[in-house]
FIKOLZA-1660 file (N, C-alpha, C; in steps of 0.1 Angstrom, whole numbers, plus 5000, padded with zeros to 4 digits):
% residues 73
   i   px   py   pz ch aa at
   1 0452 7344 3225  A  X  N
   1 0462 7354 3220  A  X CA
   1 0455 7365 3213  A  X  C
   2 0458 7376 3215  A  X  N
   2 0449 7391 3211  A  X CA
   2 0468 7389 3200  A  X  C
   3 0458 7397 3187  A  X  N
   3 0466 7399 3176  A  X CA
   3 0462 7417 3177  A  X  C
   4 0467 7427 3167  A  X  N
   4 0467 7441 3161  A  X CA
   4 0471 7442 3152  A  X  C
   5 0463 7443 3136  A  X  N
   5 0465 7447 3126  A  X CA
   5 0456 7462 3121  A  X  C
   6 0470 7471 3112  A  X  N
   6 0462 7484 3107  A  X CA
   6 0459 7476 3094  A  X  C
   7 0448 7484 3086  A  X  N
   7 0444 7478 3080  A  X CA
   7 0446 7493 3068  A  X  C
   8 0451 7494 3056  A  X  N
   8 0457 7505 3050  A  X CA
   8 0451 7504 3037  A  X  C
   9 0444 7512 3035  A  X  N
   9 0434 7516 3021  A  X CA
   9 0418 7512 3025  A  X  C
  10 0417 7510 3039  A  X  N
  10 0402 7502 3041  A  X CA
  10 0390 7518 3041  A  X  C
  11 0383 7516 3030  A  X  N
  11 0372 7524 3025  A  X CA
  11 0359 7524 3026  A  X  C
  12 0351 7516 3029  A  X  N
  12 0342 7514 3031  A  X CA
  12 0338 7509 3045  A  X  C
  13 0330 7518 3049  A  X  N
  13 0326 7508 3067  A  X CA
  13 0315 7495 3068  A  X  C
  14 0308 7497 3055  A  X  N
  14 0302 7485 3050  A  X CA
  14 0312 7472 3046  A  X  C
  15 0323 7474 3041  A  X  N
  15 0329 7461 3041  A  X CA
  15 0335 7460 3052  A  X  C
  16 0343 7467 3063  A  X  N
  16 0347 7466 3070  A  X CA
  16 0341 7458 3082  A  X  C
  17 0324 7456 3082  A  X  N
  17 0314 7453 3092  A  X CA
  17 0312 7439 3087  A  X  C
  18 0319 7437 3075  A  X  N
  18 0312 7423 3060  A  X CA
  18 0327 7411 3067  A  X  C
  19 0336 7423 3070  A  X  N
  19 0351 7416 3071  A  X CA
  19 0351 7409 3081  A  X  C
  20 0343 7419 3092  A  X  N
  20 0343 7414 3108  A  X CA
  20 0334 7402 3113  A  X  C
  21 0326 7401 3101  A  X  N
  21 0318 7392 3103  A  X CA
  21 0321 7376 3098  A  X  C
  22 0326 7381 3089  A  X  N
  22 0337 7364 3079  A  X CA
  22 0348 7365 3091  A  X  C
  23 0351 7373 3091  A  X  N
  23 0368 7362 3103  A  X CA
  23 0362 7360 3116  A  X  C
  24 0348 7364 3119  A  X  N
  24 0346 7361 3131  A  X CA
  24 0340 7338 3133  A  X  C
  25 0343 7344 3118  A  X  N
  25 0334 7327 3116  A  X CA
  25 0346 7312 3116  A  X  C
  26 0359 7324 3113  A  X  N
  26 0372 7315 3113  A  X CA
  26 0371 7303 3124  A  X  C
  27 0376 7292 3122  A  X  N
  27 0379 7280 3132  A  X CA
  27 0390 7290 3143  A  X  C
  28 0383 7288 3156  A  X  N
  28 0395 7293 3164  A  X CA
  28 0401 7307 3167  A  X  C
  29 0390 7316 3162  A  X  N
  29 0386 7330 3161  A  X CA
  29 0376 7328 3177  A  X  C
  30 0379 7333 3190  A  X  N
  30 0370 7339 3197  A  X CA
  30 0364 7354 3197  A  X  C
  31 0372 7360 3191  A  X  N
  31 0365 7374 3192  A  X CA
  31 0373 7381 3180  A  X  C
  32 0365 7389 3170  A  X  N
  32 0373 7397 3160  A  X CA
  32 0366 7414 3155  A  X  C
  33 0372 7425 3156  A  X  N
  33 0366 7434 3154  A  X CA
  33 0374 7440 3143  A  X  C
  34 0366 7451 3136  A  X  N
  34 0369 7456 3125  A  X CA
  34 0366 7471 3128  A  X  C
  35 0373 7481 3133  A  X  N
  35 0369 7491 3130  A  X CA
  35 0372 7503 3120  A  X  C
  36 0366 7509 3112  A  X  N
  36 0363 7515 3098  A  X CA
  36 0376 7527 3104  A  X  C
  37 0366 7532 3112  A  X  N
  37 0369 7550 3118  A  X CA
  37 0386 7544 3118  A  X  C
  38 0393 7540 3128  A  X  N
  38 0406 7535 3135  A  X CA
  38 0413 7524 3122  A  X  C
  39 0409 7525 3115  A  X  N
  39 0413 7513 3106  A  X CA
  39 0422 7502 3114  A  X  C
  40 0415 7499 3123  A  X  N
  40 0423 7487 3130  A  X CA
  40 0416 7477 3134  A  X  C
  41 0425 7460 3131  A  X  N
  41 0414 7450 3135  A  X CA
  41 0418 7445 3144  A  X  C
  42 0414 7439 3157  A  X  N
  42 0420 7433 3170  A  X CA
  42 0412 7418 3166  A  X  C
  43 0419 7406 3166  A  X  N
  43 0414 7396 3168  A  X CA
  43 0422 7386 3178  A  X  C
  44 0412 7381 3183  A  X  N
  44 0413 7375 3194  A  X CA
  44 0409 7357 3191  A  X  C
  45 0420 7352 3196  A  X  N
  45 0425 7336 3191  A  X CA
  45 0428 7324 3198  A  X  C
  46 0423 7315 3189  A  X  N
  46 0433 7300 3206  A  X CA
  46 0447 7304 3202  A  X  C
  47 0460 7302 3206  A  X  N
  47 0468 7309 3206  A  X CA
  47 0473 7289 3199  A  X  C
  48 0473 7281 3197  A  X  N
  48 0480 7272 3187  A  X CA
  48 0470 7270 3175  A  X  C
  49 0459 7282 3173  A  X  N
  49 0455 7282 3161  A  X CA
  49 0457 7300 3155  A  X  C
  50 0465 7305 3161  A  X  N
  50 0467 7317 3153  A  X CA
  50 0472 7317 3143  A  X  C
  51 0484 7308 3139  A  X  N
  51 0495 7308 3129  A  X CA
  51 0481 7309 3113  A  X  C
  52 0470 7300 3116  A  X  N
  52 0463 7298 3107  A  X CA
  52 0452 7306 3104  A  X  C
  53 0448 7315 3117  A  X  N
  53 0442 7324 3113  A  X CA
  53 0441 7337 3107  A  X  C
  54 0453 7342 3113  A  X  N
  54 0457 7356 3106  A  X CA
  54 0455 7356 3090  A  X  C
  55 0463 7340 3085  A  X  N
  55 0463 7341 3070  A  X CA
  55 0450 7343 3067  A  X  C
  56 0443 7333 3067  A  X  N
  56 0426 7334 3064  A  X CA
  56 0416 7341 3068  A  X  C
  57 0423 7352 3077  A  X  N
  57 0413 7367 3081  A  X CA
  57 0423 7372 3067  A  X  C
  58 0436 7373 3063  A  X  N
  58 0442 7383 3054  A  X CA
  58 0431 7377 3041  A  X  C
  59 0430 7365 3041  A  X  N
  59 0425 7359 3029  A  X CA
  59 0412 7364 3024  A  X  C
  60 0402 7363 3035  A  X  N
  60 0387 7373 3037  A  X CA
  60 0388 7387 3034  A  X  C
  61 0395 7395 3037  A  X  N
  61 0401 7410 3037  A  X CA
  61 0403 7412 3020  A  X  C
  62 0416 7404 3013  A  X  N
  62 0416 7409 3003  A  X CA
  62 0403 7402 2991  A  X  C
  63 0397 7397 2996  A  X  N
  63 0381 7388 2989  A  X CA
  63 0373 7402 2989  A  X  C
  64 0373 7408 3001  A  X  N
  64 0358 7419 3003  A  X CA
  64 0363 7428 2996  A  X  C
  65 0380 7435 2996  A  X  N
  65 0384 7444 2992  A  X CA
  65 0396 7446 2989  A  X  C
  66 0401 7445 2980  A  X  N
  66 0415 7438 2971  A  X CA
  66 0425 7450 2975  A  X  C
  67 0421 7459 2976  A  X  N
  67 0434 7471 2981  A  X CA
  67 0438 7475 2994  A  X  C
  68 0432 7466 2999  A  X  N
  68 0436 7467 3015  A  X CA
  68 0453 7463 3020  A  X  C
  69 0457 7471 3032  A  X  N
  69 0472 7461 3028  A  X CA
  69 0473 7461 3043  A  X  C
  70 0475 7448 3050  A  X  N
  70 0473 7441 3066  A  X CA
  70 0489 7444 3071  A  X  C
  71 0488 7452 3080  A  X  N
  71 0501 7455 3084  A  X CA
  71 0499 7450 3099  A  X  C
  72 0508 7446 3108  A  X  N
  72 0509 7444 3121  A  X CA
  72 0510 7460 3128  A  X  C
  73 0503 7460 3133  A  X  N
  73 0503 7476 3150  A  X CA
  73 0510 7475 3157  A  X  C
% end
């Protein structure tokens, strides 16, 4: 299951590359991108482990950078 989140206050393309790299490590994360320019993240999931991932990609996100706000696309 492909998810689409904007990602709203995201400022640095250095944490954004920091972001993409922690939720890529999520249980049940096959593919996750973070792009700075588009502030948008596409992650890609086993689809009966999404419910648990999203939260713990939002979890990662507000760790690297506390003002960010995860909105669905």
């Amino acid at each position: 299951m492909k998810k689409t989140f904007r990602l709203e206050g995201l400022g640095c393309a250095n944490c954004a590359a920091k972001m993409e790299r922690e939720i890529n490590k999520i249980d049940g994360v096959q593919s996750a991108t973070v792009n700075f320019m588009t502030t948008k993240m596409v992650i890609e999931g086993e689809d009966e482990k999404i419910e648990t991932i999203v939260p713990a990609a939002e979890k990662i996100i507000k760790k690297i950078e506390p003002g960010v706000n995860v909105k669905k696309a």
